[in-house]
Backbone as a printed PyTorch tensor [residue, N CA C, xyz], in Angstrom:
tensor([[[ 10.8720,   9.4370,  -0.9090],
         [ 10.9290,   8.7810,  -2.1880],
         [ 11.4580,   7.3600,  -2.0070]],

        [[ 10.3670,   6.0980,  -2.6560],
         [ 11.3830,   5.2040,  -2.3430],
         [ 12.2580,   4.6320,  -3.2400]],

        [[ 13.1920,   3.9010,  -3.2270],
         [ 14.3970,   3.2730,  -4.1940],
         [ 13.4910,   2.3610,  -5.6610]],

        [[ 14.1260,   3.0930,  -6.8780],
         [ 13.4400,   1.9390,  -7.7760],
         [ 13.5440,   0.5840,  -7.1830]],

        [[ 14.7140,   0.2410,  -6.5460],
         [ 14.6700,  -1.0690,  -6.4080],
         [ 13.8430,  -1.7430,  -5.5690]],

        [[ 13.2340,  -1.3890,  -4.7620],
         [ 13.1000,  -1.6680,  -3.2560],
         [ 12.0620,  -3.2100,  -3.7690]],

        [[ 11.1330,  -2.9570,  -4.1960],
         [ 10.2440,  -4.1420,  -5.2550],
         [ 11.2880,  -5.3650,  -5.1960]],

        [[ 12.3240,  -5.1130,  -6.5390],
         [ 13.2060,  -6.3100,  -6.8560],
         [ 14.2710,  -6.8450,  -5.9430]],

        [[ 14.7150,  -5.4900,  -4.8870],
         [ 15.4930,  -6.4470,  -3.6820],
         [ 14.7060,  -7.1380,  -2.8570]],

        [[ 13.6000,  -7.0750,  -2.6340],
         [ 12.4670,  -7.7280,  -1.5960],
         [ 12.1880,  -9.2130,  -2.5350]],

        [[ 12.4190,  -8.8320,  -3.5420],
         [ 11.8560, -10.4700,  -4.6200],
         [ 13.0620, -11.2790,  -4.5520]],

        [[ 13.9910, -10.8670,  -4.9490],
         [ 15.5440, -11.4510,  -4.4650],
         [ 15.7750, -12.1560,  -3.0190]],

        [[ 15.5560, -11.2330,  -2.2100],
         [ 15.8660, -11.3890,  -0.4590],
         [ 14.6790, -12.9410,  -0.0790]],

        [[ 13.1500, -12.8220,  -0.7530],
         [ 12.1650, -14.0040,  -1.1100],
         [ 12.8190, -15.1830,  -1.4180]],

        [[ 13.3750, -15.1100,  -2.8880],
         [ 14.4070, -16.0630,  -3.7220],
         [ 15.1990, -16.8550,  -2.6990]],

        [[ 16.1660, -15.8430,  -2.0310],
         [ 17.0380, -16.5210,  -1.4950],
         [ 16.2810, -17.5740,  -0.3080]],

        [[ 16.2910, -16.5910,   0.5900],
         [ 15.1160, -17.5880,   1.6880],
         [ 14.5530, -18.8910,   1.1230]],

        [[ 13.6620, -18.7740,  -0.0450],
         [ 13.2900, -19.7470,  -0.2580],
         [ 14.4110, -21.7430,  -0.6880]],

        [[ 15.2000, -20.9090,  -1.3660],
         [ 16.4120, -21.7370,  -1.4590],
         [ 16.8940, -21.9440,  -0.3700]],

        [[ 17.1000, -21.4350,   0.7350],
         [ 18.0160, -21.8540,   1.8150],
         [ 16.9130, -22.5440,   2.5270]],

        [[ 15.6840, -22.2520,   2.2670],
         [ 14.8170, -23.0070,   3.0540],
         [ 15.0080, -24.4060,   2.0610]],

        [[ 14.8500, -24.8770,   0.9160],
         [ 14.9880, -26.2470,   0.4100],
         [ 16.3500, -26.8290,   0.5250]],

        [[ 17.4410, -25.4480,   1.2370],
         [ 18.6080, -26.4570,   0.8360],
         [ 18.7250, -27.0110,   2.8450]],

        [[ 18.2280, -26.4790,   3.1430],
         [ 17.9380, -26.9460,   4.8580],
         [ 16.8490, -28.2950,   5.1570]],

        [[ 16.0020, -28.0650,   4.2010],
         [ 14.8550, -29.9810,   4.3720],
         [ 15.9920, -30.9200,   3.6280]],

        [[ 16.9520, -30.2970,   2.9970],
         [ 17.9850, -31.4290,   2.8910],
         [ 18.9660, -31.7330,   3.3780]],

        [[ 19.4900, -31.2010,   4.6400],
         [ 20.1590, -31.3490,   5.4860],
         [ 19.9030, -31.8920,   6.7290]],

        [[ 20.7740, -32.6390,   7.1440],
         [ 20.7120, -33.4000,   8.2160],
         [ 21.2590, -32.6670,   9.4350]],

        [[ 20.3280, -32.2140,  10.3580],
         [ 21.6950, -31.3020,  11.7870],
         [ 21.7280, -32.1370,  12.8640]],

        [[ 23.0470, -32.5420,  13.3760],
         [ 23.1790, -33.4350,  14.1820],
         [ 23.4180, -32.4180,  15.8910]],

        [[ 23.0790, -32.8000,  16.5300],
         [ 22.9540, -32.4940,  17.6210],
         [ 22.2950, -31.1870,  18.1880]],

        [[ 21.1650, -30.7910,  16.8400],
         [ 20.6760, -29.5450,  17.0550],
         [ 19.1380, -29.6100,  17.3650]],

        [[ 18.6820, -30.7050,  18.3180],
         [ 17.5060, -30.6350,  18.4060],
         [ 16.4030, -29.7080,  18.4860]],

        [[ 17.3110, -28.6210,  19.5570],
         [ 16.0950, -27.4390,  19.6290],
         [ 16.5110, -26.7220,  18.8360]],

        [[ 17.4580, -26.3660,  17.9980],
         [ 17.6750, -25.6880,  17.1360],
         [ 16.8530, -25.8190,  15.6350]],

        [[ 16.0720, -25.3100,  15.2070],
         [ 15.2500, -25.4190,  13.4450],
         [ 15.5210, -23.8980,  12.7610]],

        [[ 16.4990, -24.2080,  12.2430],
         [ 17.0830, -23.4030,  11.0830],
         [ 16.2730, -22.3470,  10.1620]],

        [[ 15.3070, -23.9540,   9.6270],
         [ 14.4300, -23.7530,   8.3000],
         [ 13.3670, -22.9860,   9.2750]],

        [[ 12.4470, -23.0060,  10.5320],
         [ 11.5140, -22.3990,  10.8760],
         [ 12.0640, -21.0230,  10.9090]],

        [[ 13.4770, -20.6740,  11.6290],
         [ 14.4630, -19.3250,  11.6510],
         [ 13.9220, -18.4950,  10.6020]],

        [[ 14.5270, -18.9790,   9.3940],
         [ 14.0890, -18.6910,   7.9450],
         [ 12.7220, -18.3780,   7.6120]],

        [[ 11.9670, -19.4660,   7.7780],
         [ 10.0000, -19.0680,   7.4100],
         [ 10.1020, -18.1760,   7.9890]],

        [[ 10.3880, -17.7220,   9.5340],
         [  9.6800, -16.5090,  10.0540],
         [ 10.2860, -15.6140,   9.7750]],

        [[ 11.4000, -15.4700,   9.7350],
         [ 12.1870, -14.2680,   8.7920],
         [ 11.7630, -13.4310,   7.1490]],

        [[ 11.0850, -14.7180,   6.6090],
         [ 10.3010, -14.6360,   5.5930],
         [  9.2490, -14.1930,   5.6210]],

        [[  8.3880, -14.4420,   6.6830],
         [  6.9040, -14.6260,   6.8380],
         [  7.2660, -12.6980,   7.3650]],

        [[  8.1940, -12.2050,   8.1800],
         [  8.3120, -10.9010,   8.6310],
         [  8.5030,  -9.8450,   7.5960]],

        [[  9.3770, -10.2500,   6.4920],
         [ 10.3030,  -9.5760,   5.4540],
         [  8.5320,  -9.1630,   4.7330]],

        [[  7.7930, -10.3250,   4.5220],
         [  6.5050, -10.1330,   3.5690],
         [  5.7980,  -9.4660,   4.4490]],

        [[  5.2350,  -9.3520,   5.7900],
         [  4.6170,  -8.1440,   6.3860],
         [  5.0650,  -6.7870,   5.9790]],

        [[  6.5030,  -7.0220,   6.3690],
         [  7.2320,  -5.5180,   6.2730],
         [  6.3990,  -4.6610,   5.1030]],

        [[  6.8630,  -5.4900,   3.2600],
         [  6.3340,  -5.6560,   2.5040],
         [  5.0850,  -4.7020,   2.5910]],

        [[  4.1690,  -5.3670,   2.7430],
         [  2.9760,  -4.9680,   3.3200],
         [  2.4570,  -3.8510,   3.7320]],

        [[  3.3400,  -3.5430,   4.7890],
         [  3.0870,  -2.5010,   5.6070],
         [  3.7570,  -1.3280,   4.8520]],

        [[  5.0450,  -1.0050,   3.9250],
         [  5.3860,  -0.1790,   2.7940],
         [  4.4740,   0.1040,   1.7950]],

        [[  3.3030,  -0.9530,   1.3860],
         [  3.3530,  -0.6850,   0.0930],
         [  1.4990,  -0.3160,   1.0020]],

        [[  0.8600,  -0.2830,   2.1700],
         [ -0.1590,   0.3930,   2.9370],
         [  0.6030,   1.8460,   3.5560]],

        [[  2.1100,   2.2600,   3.4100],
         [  2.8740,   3.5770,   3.8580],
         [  2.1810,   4.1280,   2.3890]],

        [[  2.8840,   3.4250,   1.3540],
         [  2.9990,   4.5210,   0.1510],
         [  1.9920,   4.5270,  -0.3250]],

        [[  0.6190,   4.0490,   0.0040],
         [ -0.6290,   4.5010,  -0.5670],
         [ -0.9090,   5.6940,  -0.0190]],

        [[ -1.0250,   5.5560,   1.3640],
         [ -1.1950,   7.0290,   2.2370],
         [ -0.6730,   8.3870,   1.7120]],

        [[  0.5790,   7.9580,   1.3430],
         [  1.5450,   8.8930,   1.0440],
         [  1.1290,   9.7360,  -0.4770]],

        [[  0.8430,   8.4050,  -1.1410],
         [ -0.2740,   8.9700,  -2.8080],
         [ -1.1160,   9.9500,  -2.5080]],

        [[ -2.0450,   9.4480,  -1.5230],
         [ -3.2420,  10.6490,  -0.9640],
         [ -2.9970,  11.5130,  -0.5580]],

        [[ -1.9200,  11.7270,   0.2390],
         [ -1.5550,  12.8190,   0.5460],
         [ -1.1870,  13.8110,  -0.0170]],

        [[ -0.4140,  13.0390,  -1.1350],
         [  0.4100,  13.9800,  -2.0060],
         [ -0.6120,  14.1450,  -2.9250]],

        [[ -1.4200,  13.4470,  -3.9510],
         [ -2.3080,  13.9370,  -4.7170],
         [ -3.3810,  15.5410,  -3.7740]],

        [[ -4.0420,  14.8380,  -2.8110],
         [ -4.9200,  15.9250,  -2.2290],
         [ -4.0100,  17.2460,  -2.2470]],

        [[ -2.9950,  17.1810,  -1.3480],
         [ -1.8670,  18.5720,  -1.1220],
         [ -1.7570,  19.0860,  -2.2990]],

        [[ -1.5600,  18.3300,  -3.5360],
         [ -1.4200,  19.0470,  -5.2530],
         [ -3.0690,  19.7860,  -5.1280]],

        [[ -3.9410,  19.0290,  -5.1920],
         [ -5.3380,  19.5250,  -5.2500],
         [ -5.3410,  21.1060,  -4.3240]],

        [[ -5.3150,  20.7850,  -3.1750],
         [ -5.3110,  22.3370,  -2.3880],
         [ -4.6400,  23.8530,  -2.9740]],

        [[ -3.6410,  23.0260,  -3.7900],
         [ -3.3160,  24.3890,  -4.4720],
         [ -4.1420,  25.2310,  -5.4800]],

        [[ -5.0610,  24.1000,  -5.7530],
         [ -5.6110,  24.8750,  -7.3920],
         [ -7.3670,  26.0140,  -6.9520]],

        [[ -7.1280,  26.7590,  -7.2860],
         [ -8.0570,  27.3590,  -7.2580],
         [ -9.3210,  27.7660,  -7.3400]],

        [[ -9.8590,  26.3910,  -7.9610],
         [-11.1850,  26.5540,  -8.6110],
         [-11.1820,  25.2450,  -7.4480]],

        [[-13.1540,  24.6600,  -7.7390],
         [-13.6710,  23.6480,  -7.0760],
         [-12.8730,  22.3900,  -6.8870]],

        [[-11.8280,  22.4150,  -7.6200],
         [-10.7640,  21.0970,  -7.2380],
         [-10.3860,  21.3520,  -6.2280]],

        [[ -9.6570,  21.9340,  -6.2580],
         [ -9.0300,  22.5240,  -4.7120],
         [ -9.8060,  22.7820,  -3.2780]],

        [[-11.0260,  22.7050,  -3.6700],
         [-12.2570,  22.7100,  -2.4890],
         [-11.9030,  21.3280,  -2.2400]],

        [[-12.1010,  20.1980,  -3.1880],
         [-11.8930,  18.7250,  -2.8150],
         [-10.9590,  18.3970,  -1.9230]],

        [[ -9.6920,  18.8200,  -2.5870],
         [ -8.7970,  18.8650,  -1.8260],
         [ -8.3050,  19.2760,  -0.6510]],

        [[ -8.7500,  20.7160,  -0.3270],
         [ -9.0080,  20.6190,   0.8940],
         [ -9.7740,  20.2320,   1.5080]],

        [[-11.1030,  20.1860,   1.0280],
         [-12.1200,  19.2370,   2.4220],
         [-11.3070,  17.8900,   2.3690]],

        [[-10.5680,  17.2820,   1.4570],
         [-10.2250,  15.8010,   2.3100],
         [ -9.5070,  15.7530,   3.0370]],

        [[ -8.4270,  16.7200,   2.9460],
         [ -7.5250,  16.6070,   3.7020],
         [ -7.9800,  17.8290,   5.1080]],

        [[ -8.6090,  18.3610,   5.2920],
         [ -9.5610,  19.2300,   6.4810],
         [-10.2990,  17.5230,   7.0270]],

        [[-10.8170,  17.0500,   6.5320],
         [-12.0400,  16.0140,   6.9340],
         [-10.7120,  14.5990,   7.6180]],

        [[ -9.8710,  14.8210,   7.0900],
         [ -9.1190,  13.4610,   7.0450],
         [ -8.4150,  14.1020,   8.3950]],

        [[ -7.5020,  15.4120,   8.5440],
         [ -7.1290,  15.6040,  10.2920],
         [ -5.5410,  14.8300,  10.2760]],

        [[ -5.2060,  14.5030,   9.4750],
         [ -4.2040,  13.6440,   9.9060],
         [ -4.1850,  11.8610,  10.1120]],

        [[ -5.4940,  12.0460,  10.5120],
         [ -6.0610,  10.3330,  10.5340],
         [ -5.2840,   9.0280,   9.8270]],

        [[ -4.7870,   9.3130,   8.2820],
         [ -4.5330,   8.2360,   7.6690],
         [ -2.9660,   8.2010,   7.9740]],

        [[ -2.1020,   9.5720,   8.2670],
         [ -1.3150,   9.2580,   8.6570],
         [ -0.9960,   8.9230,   9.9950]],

        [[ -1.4940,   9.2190,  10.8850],
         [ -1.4310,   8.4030,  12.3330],
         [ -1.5780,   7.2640,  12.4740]],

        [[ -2.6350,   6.6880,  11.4670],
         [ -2.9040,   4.6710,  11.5060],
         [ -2.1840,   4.4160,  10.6750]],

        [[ -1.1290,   5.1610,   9.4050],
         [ -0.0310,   4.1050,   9.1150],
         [  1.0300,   4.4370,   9.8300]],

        [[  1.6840,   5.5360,  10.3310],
         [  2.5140,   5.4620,  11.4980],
         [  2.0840,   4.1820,  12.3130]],

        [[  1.0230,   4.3420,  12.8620],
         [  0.5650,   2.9530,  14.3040],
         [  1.0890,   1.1390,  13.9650]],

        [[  0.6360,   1.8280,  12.3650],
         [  0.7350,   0.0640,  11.9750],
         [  2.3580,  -0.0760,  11.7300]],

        [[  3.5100,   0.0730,  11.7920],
         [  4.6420,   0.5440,  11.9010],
         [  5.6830,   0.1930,  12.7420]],

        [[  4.4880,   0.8480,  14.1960],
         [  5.5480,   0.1520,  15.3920],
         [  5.0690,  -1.0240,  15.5290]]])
């Protein structure tokens, strides 16, 4: 199950980044040539929004799963559906969102 919040802390955690990224093009760093702060940040950002991504391609899987598994129970031709998708499917959708993961 995931957290109501998980949505609005990810929009927040965005927020901030983004501010520390404008309050860094206004700063001057003296003796930090190879050091870039603000790129630190983009890619931290640019990772946080994959992550993103890759949760909200977990919890679709997870819909199907769970809808079909409800389906298998019922007795009449629904439940045929339900199991042939999930008979036809093998595990498949959850192994390629596990993969996409690591």
């Amino acid at each position: 199950m995931t957290p109501p919040t998980s949505e609005a802390r990810i929009a927040e955690i965005e927020a901030r980044a983004e501010k520390h990224i404008a309050q860094l093009d206004a700063f001057q760093w003296e003796g930090a040539a190879d050091l870039d702060p603000r790129n630190l940040i983009v890619d931290l950002l640019s990772e946080l929004r994959a992550a993103n991504t890759a949760v909200e391609r977990m919890r679709e899987q997870l819909e199907w799963y769970g809808e079909n598994a409800r389906l298998c129970r019922l007795i009449h031709s629904e439940g045929d559906a339900g199991r042939h998708a999930l008979a036809d499917d093998g595990g498949k959708r959850a192994r390629t969102a596990l993969e996409e993961t690591k």
